[in-house]
N, C-alpha and C positions, 0 to 999 in steps of 0.2 A: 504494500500500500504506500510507505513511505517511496517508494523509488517509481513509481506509477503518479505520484505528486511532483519530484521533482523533476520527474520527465515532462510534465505538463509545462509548469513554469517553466523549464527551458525554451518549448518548445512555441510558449507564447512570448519568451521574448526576444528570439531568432523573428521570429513572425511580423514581432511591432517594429524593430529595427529593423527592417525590410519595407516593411511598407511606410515607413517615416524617413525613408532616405529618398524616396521620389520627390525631383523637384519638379514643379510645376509651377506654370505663369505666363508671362509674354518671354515670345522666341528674343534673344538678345542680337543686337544690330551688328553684323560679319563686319570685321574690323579688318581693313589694309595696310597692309606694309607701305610707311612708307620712310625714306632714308633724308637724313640731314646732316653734310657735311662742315664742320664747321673750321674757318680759315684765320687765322689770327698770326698779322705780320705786322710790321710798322716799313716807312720810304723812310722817315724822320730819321735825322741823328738825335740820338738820346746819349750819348756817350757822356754826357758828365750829370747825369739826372742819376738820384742816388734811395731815390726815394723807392721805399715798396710798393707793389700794385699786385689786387687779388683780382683774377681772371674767372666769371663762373659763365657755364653754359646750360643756356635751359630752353625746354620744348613745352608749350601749354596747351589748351585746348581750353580756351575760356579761363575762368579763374582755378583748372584742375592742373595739377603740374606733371606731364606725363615722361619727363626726364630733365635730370640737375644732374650735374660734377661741377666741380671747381677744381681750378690749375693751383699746383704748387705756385707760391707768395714768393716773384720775384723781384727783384732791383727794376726799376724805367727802361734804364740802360741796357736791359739783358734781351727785353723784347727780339723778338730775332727780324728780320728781314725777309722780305718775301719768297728765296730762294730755299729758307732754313723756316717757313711755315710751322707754325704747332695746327696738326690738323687731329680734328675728331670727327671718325662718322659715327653716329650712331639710327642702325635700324629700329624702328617704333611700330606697333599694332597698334592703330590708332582709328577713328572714324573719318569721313570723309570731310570733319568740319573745316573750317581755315584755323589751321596753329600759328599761335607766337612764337619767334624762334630766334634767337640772340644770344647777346654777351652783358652781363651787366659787370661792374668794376668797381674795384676800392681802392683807391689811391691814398694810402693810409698818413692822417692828420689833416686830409685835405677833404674827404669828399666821395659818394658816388656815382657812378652816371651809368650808360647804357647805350648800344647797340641794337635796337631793335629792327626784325625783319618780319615776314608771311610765310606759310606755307601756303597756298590758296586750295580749296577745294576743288580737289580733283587733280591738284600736283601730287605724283608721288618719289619726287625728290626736290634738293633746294640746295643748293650751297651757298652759307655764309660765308662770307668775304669780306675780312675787316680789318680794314687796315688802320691801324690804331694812331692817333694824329696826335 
C-alpha cells in the first residue's frame, strides 16, 4: 500500500511538471542577423595630449541596449591612425527596427561626448567610421 502511494505521487508529479513546462502565447517576432563594424582612428596629431580617454561601443534598439564593450583607458596621444584602426565587429539577433549605433567617450577631468550613427531598417550591416577629431 505504502509503495502503490508513493508510486502515485511520483507519478502525479512527472505529470504536473510536464504539463506546466508548455509555453504558450503569441508566436515571438524571427529576429535577423545583422552585423556592425565599428572603426575608430584619428588624421589629428595628438602627440603631446596626455590626457586619458575611455572609448565605449554600443548597439540599441530604442531605449533596450542590445550590445556594450568599452576599450581599455588610453592616453589622447595613443589613438592610432587610420592605417592601425581598433576595429570591432560585432554580429546581433536583432529585429528589423532602426538601431542606434556609436561610440560615446570620456575624456577624463574634462567631459563626455559621443558619436552617434543608424542602423536603418532593413540594413543588415553598417560600418562605423570615426575618426576621432
Amino acid at each position: 500500500m505504502k509503495k502503490l502511494f508513493i508510486l502515485s505521487i511520483t507519478t502525479l508529479a512527472i505529470a504536473g511538471s510536464i504539463t506546466s513546462c508548455k509555453k504558450e502565447g503569441a508566436p515571438s517576432k524571427s529576429l535577423d542577423a545583422r552585423t556592425v563594424k565599428f572603426k575608430l582612428y584619428t588624421d589629428k596629431d595628438f602627440s603631446g595630449d596626455e590626457h586619458n580617454i575611455t572609448f565605449s561601443i554600443f548597439i540599441k534598439d530604442g531605449s533596450t541596449h542590445l550590445f556594450d564593450s568599452t576599450y581599455a583607458t588610453m592616453k589622447i596621444k595613443d589613438i592610432p591612425k587610420a592605417a592601425n584602426a581598433i576595429i570591432t565587429q560585432k554580429t546581433i539577433h536583432a529585429s528589423n527596427n532602426t538601431l542606434t549605433v556609436g561610440f560615446i567617450y570620456e575624456i577624463q577631468g574634462i567631459g563626455v561626448s559621443w558619436h552617434l550613427d543608424t542602423l536603418t531598417a532593413g540594413q543588415k550591416s553598417k560600418v562605423v567610421d570615426y575618426n576621432f577629431q
